[in-house]
C-alpha positions, -999 to 999 in steps of 0.1 A, spaced: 471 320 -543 464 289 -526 443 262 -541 426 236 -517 402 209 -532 382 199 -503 367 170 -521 400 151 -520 425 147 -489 440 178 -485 483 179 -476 488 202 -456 530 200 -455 528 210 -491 503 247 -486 532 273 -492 537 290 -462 559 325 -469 535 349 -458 516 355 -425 483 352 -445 498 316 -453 503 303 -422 470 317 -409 451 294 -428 476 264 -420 472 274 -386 438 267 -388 440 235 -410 460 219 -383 439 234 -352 410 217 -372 422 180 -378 439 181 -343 421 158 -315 405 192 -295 365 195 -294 373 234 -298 390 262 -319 401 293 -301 397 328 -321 395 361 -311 371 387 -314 371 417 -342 382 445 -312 361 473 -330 343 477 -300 373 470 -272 406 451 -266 402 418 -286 395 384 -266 402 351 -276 373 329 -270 366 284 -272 342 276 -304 330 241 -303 343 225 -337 305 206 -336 290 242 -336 307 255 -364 298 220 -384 262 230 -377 265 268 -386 284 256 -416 260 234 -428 231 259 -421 246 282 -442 254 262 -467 220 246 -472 204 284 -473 231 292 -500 225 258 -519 266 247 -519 274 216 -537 304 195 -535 332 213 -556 315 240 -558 346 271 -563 347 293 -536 369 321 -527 382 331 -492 401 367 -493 393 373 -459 421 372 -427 418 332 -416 424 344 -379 393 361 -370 359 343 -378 351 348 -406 379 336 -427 376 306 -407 344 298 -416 346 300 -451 378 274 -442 353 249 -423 323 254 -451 345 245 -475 358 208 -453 321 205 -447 305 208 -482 343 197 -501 345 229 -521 364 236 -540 383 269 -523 408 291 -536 429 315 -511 440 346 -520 458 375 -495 434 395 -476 433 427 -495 410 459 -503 411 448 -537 403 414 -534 390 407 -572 418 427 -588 440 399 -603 409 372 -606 399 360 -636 380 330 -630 345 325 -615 336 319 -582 301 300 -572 305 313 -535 324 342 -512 326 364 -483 340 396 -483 338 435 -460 316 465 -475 354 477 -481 364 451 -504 331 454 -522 332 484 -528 367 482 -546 351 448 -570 318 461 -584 333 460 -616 341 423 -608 314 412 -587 295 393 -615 325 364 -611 307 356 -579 273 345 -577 270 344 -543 281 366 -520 274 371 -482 288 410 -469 301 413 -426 323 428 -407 310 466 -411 270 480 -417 264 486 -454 260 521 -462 228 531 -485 249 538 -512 266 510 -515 231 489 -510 219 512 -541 247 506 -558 240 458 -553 206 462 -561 209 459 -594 240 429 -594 232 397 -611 253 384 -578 228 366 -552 247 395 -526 234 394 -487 244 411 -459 251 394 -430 244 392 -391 268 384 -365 300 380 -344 323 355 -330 304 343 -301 275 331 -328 300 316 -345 298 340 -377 261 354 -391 228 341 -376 207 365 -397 207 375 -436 194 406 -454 187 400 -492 202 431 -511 202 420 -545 180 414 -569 141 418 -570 134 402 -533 151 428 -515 138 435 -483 150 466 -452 152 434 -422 175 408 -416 159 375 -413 169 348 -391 187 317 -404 162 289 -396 154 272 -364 174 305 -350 154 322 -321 158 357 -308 139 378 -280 148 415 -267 158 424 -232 153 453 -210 174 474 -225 162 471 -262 189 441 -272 189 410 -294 199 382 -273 198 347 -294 198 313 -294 208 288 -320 205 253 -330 238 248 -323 253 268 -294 238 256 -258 234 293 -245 217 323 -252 240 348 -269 231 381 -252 244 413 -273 249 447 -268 231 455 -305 201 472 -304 169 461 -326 133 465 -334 120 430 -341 95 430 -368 83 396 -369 90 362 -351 124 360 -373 132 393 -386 143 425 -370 155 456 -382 193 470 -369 194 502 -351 229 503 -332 255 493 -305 238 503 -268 278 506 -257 273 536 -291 244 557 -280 256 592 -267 235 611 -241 231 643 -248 214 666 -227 191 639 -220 185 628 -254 200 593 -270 218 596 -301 221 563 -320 255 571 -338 250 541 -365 219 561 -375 233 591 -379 266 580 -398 240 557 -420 226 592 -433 257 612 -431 270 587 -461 256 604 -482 271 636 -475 307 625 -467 328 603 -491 359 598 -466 359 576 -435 341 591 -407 321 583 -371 299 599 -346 312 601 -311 309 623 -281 331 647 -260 318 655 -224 302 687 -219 296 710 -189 257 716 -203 250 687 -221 269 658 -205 281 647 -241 278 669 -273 278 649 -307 310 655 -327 322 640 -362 353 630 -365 363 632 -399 400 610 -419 413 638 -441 418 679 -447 393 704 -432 372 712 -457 348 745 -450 324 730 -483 315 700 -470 311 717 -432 286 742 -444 268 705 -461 269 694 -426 253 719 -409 229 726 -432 220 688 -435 183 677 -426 188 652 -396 159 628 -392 168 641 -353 177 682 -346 200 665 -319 218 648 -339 235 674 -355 273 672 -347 280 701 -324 317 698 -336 340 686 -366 375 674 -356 397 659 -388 420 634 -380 452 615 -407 429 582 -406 417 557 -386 428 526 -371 413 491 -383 407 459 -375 416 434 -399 386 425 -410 379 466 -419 362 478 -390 370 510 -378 383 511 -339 357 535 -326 375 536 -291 405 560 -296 
């Protein structure tokens, strides 16, 4: 574990610096105070080879402070990071905590990132994956923000009840972490993510949230498909470079996975295999055994869509990852 108290000068000779994890976060520390305007990060690379991109270090002062305002952070505030400090999001829980001088402990990116903690935590971020392995913990954080991966409805049942303030989150690298918040704890709970404030958002031609925030100078333009539902709150429906077309009908394959969840306990997506009839057929791909049970739940299973049932079931060891938890969906 690494402790950094943000309200005092922090030394950063003296972080230890054995592990990769380590130096990550030093890394960062030293990108930060250097003269540059920008940090350079990469992308997640769920969705295709990962990029490294320029963040203005002015743009993620702004999103930090947005954030922490929503979240009511105070100076020396304890938070904990336990996310990888070379992708975004560990590096913004680094720059919230220089911006508000919290009080942030570091701890190696792990499933299980609550496992050996025994002290409370006013603030974190952490994957569906790692919450999923700390609801027995979760009550030493009260706040918690979820990315890096859709939450399943299971796992939503399963927060509702939490005494944790627990929201999940909206966005990428380019928007320099989330730009929207779902509420999914507690009695205020609502289906729709809401725009942080003075965000903007529109749809274009082909259904997609494109954005603009206080603190980037360009309209973000995504490949994420939405239904907006009022002036700042919209509703998630999938990845457009996702949707498989089957025999002239779109398949949304976030949408069918979402009620699939409840079905299959291992890790699992829908894709598509070309087909002389259809174009594309829908197939699950499964991580584990074949299991003839859990195919006969499959079939039998009442889609929301007739379409959308798989029209084969391949079973693979597992599935790479990113390291924030995504699964690589291109194989």
């Amino acid at each position: 574990m690494i402790h950094l108290d943000f309200s005092k000068q922090i030394e950063i000779d003296k972080i230890p610096s054995k592990e990769s994890w380590q130096k990550d976060i030093i890394d960062f520390l030293k990108d930060w105070y250097a003269p540059s305007a920008t940090i350079t990060t990469k992308t997640s690379g769920s969705t295709g080879i990962p990029k490294n991109i320029e963040l203005s270090k002015k743009a993620m002062i702004q999103s930090a402070k947005m954030t922490g305002t929503f979240l009511h952070l105070q100076v020396k505030d304890r938070a904990l990071l336990c996310m990888p400090s070379s992708y975004i999001a560990g590096k913004m829980m680094l720059v919230r905590a220089i911006v508000w001088k919290l009080d942030l402990y570091c701890i190696k990116p792990v499933s299980h990132p609550l496992e050996n903690i025994t002290m409370e935590f006013t603030f974190s971020a952490m994957t569906p994956m790692q919450v999923e392995n700390s609801l027995d913990k979760l009550s030493f954080i009260k706040k918690l923000i979820i990315g890096g991966a859709q939450l399943s409805s299971q796992l939503q049942s399963k927060l509702k009840t939490r005494p944790t303030d627990i929201y999940e989150s909206f966005g990428m690298t380019e928007t320099i972490s989330h730009i929207a918040l779902k509420k999914v704890s507690g009695n205020n709970t609502k289906p729709f993510f809401k725009l942080m404030p003075n965000t903007k958002m529109r749809i274009d031609k082909r259904g997609c949230l494109c954005i603009l925030t206080p603190f980037l100078k360009e309209e973000i333009i995504t490949n994420d498909l939405v239904s907006i539902i009022s002036d700042n709150e919209f509703e998630w429906i999938g990845r457009i470079d996702h949707v498989i077309n089957s025999g002239g009908i779109k398949i949304f394959p976030e949408q069918v996975e979402k009620q699939l969840k409840s079905v299959i306990n291992s890790d699992f997506i829908i894709s598509s295999l070309e087909d002389p009839l259809l174009g594309n057929k829908v197939v699950l791909i499964i991580a584990g055994k074949k299991d003839l049970e859990l195919e006969r739940q499959i079939l039998d299973f009442n889609y929301a869509n007739r379409y959308e049932k798989p029209k084969e079931i391949i079973y693979i060891n597992s599935f790479a990852r990113t390291p924030t938890g995504k699964i690589i969906r291109k194989m």
